[in-house]
ZAMARGU-4260 file (C-alpha; in steps of 0.2 Angstrom, whole numbers, plus 5000, padded with zeros to 4 digits):
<rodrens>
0) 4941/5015/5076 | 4954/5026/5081 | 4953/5046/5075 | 4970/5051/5080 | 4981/5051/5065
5) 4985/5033/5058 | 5004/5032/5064 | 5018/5042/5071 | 5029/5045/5060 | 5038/5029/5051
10) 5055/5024/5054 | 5061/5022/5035 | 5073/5010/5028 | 5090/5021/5020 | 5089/5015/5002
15) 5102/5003/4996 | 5106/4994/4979 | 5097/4999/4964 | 5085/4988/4956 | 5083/5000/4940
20) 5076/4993/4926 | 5087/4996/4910 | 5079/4994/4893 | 5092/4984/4882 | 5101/4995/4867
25) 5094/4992/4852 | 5104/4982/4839 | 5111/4993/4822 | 5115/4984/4808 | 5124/4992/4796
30) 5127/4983/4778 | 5139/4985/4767 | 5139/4985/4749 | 5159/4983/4737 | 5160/4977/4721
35) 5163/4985/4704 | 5149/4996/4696 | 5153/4992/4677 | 5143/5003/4665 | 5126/4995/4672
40) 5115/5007/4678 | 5109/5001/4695 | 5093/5006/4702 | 5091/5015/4722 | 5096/5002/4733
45) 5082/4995/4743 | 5083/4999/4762 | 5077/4989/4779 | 5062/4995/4786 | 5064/5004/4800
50) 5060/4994/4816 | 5044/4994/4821 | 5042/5006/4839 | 5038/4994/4856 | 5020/4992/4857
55) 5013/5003/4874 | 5015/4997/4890 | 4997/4991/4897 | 4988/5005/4909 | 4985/4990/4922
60) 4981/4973/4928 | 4965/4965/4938 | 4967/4972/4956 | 4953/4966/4962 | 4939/4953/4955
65) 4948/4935/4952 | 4942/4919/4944 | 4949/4902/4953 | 4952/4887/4943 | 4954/4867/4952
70) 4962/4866/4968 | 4973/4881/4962 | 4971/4895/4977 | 4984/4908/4972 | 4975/4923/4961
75) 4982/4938/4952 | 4999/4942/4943 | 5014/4952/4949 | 5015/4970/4938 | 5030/4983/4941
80) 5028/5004/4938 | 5044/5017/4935 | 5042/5030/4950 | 5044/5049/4946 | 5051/5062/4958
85) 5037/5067/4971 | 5029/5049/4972 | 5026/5041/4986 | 5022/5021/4988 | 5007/5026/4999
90) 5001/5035/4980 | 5008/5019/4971 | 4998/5010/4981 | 4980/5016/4984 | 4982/5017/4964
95) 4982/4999/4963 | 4971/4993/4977 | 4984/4990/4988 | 4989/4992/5006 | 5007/5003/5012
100) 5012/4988/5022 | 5011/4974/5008 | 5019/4986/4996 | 5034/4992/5006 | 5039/4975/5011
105) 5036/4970/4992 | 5052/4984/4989 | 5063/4984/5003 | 5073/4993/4995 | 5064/5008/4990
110) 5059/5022/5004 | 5041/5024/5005 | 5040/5040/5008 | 5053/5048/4994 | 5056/5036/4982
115) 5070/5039/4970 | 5064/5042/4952 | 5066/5032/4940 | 5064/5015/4950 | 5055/4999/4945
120) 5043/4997/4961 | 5035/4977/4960 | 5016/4977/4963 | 5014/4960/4973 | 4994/4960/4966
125) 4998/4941/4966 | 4991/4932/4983 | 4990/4916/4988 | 4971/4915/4998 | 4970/4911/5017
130) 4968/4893/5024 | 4949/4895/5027 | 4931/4890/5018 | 4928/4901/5002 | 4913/4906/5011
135) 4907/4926/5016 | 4922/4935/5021 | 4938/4930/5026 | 4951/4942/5033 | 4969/4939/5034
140) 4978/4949/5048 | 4995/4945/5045 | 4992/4948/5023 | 4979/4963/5028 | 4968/4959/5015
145) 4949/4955/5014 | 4944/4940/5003 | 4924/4940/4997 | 4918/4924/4990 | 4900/4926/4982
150) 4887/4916/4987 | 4884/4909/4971 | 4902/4906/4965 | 4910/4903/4979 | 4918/4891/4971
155) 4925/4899/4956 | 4924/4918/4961 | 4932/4927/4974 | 4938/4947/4975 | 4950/4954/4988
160) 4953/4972/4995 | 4966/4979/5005 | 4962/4985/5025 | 4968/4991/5040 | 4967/4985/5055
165) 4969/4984/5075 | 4982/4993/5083 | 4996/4980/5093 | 4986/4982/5112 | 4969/4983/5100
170) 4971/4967/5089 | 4959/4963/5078 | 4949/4947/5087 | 4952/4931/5076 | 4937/4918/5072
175) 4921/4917/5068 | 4907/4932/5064 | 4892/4937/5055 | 4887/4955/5048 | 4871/4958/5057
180) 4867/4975/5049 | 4873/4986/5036 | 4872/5005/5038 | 4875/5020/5024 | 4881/5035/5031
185) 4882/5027/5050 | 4883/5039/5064 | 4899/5036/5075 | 4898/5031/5094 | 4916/5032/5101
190) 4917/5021/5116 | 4922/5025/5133 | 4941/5017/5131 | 4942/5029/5116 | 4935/5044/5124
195) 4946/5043/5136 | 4961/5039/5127 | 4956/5055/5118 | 4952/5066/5134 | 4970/5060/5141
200) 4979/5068/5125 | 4967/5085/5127 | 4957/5079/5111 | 4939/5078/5117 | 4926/5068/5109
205) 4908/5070/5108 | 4896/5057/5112 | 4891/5055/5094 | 4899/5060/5078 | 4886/5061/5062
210) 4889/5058/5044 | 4902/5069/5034 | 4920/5072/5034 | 4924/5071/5052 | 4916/5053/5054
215) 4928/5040/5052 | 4916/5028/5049 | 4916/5036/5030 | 4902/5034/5020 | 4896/5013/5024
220) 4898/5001/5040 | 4892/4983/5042 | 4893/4979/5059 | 4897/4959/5066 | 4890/4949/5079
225) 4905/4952/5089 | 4901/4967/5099 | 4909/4986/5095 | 4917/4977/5078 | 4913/4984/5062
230) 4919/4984/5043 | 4917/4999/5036 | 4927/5013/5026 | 4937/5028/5033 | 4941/5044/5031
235) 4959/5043/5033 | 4962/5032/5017 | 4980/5033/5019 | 4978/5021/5032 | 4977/5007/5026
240) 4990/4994/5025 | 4993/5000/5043 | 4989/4994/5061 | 4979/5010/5066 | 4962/5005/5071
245) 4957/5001/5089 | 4951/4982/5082 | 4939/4989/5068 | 4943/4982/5050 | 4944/5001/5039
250) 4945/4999/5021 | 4949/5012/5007 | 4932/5022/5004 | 4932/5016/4984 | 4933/4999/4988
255) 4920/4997/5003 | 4908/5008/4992 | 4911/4992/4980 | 4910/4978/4993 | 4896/4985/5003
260) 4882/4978/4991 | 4888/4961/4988 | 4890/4958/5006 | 4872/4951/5013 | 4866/4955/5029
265) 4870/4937/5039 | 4886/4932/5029 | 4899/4923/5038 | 4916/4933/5043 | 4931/4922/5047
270) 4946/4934/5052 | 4962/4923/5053 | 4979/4929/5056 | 4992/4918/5045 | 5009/4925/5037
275) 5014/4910/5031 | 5005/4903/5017 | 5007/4889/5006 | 5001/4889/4987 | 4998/4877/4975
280) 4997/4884/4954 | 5000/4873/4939 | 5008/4858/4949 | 5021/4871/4957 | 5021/4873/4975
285) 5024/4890/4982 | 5027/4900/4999 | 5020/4917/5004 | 5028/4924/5019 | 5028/4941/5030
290) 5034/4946/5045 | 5022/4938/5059 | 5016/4951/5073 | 5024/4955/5091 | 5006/4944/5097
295) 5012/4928/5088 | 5026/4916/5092 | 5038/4917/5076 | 5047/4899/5082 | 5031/4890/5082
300) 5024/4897/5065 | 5041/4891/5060 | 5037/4873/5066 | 5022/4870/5061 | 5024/4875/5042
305) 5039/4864/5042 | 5028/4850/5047 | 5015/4855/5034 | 5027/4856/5023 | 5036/4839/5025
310) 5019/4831/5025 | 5016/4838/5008 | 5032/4829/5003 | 5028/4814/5009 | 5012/4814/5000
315) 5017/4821/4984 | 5033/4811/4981 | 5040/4830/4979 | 5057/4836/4985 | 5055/4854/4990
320) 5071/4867/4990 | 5073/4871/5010 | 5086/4885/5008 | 5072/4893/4997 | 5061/4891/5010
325) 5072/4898/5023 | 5076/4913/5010 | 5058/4916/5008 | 5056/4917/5026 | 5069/4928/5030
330) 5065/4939/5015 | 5047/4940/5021 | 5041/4952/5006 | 5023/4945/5006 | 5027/4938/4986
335) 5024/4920/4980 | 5040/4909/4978 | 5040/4893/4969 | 5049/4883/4983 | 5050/4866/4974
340) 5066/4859/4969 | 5074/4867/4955 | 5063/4881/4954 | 5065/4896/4945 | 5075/4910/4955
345) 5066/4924/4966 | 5075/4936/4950 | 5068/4925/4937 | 5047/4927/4948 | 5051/4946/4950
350) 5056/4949/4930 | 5039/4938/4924 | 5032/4956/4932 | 5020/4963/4919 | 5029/4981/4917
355) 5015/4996/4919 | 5012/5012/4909 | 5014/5026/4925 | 4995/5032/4925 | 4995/5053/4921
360) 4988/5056/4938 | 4987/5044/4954 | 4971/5041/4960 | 4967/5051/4975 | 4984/5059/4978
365) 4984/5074/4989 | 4989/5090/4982 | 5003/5099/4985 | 5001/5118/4995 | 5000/5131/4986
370) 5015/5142/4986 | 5011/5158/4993 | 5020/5170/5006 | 5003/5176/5013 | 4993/5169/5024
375) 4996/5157/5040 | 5011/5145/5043 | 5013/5135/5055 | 5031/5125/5057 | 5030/5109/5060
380) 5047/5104/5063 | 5065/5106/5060 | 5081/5097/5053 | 5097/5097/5046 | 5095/5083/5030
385) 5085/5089/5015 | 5078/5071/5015 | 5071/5069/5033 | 5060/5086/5029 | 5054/5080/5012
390) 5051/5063/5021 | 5041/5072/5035 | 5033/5085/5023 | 5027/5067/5011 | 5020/5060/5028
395) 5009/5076/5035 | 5000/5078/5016 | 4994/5058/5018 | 4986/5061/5035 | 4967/5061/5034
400) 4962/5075/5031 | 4979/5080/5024 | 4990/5093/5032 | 4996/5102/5018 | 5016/5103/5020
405) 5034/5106/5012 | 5052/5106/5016 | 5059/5122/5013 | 5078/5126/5016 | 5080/5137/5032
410) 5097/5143/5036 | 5109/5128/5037 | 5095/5115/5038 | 5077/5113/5033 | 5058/5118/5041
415) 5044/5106/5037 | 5031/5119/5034 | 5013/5120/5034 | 4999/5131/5027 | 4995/5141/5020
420) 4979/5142/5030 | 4965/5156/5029 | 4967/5161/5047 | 4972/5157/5063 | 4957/5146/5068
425) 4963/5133/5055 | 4981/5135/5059 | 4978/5131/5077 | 4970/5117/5071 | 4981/5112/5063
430) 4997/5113/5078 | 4984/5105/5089 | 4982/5087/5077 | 5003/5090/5075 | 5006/5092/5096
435) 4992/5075/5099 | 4995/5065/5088 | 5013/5067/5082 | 5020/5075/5096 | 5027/5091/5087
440) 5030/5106/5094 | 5023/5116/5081 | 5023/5133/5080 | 5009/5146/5073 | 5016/5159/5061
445) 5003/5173/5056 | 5005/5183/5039 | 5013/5197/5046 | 5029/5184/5052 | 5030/5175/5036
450) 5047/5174/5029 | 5050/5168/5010 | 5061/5155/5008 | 5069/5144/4995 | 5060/5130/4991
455) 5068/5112/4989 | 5067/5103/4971 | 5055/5092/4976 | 5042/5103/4984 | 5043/5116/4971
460) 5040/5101/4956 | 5022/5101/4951 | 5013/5087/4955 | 5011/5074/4937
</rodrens>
């Protein structure tokens, strides 16, 4: 488990094409009545009903719980949502039960931290399961997802939540485990490594840290045979879909309350790490890929599921689509592709999406700072483009806990601000978690030093 904040600032893709959804114009018909009246009398004309308005777009899609049927082994369906000014897919996603890596690489195209508005965001809740027994838990490194198969349908049942997991340097080990014990409300015992990775930064840490906000533990922990590694929740939910732990598999604190009783005491844990995975629906064969870690050999992954893949040729008597496969690969946005020959375009797999009603409010978004000109500031950084400080501002209100922030113009360029806080104390605070774990020079302004400044658009919008 790592307390520092869960990543130093993100180096975002610049947007490119738009991938904007256009509903298509309604048709008008328009008749046209000629003739000569004659002394007839004629009636009011009957008119066309008007069309009837689009039935209202569904409010979501299973996330979570899955029934499996044969020998298929992919689960769930892709949905899409419009974004609005002031999302973020860190929102977008803990909304849905998923991680921020799965659904970045799901839109390449979109920047995760200030989406525009108005774009069609895919929801990859379509996964094909890891190559492992549907027994206990299994754990997909390279997918970051959990897979639980109950005891008594292991066979027909399985649910799957999104985690984060051990920093590069701090894997999370692969193989085999059990959860020895359970514990609500664990107390935290840092080990020496992260003490003292701590005390090197000038963050100290006690010996033991109890239940509350402060524990990153959160609220439940099962613990596994192989010592110092743990499931458990986290109080930094914006974490996960990340590598930000120290080997410790963190989970959003919704979804661990909602595994934590079905997992038994003695349960077999299998932790696997496999980004390419092949998946069998309906007689079509498909191919999940993502970008394989630093740790693994991206050559030899190639290699071996081109055997597996040739093998399943042989087989079958199929003919599979190479330069698919090889798209697929290169693509790596962790979404099922039909691979076999003749198979549907990856435009014609995106458009099956089942298109979303945005909800009124995400679930657990942060809120935005209040806008005052009293009480204490501190600056966080500085920059010339409107779009870096909204960016940074987006990034400091989903740490854990939040540092509330904005942009706000400054002169020729923009101030990623902070506050405001009740006093200095929590100011201080707050430059110290900026200066340790994001290296900023951040500096402390008291009420007295406060300047009012124009806000930008997006940080004076009201949060939907």
């Amino acid at each position: 488990m790592n307390t520092s904040l869960f990543f130093v600032f993100p180096l975002v893709r610049r947007l490119s094409g738009d991938f904007t959804f256009r509903l298509p114009l309604r048709l008008i018909f328009v008749a046209a009545f000629s003739g000569p009246l004659g002394g007839c009398a004629f009636g009011p004309q009957p008119h066309e009903a008007p069309p009837s308005p689009p039935p209202p777009l569904p409010l979501a899609v299973e996330k979570h719980q899955f029934s499996l049927t044969g020998e298929d082994n992919i689960v769930g369906q892709l949905a899409s949502v419009e974004t609005r000014d002031g999302d973020t897919l860190s929102d977008i996603a803990r909304h849905y039960g998923l991680g921020y890596q799965e659904l970045s690489e799901a839109n390449p195209g979109i920047d995760p931290w200030v989406p525009e508005g108005g774009r069609q965001v895919i929801l990859p809740l379509q996964f094909v399961l890891p190559e492992a027994p549907r027994k206990g838990v299994v754990v997909n490194l390279a997918t970051m997802r959990l897979y639980h198969f109950p005891s008594q349908s292991a066979e027909s049942a399985v649910s799957t939540y999104p985690v984060g997991i051990g920093k590069e340097g701090r894997s999370t080990p692969t193989g085999n485990m059990s959860v020895v014990r359970k514990t609500e409300f664990p107390t935290w015992y840092p080990t020496e490594n992260i003490r003292r990775d701590h005390a090197l930064k000038g963050d100290p840490l006690p010996a033991a840290v109890s239940a509350g906000p402060d524990n990153p533990l959160g609220d439940y922990a099962m613990y596994l045979s192989r010592p110092q590694y743990l499931i458990h929740g986290t109080n930094k939910p914006y974490s996960i879909g990340f590598r930000a732990s120290n080997g410790c598999l963190r989970l959003y604190p919704e979804d661990i309350a909602a595994l934590f009783p079905e997992v038994k005491t003695g349960a077999p844990v299998r932790v696997v790490n496999q980004p390419y995975l092949i998946g069998r629906k309906g007689g079509q064969v498909y191919l999940e890929a993502h970008a394989p870690y630093e740790e693994l050999s991206q050559a030899k992954l190639k290699g071996e599921l081109s055997a597996k893949l040739k093998r399943l040729e042989k087989k079958e008597g199929i003919v599979l689509d190479w330069a698919r496969v090889e798209q697929v690969l290169a693509e790596a946005r962790g979404i099922p592709q039909p691979i076999r020959a003749s198979s549907a375009p990856a435009s014609a797999v995106l458009a099956q999406a089942i298109a979303l009603q945005r909800p009124a409010v995400w679930f657990g978004r942060p809120q935005p700072p209040a806008e005052t000109s009293g009480g204490w500031l501190v600056r966080a950084t500085t920059t010339k483009e409107e779009l870096s400080a909204r960016r940074m501002a987006a990034v400091l209100n989903h740490q854990g806990p939040p540092i509330p922030a904005r942009a706000v113009k400054s002169g020729e360029g923009y101030e990623v601000v902070a506050g405001p806080f009740k006093d200095a104390k929590e100011a201080k605070s707050a430059a110290k978690r900026l200066k340790i774990d994001l290296e900023l020079a951040a500096e402390v302004r008291p009420p007295s030093d406060t300047v009012r400044v124009a806000e930008t658009k997006a940080a004076s919008r009201p949060a939907p």
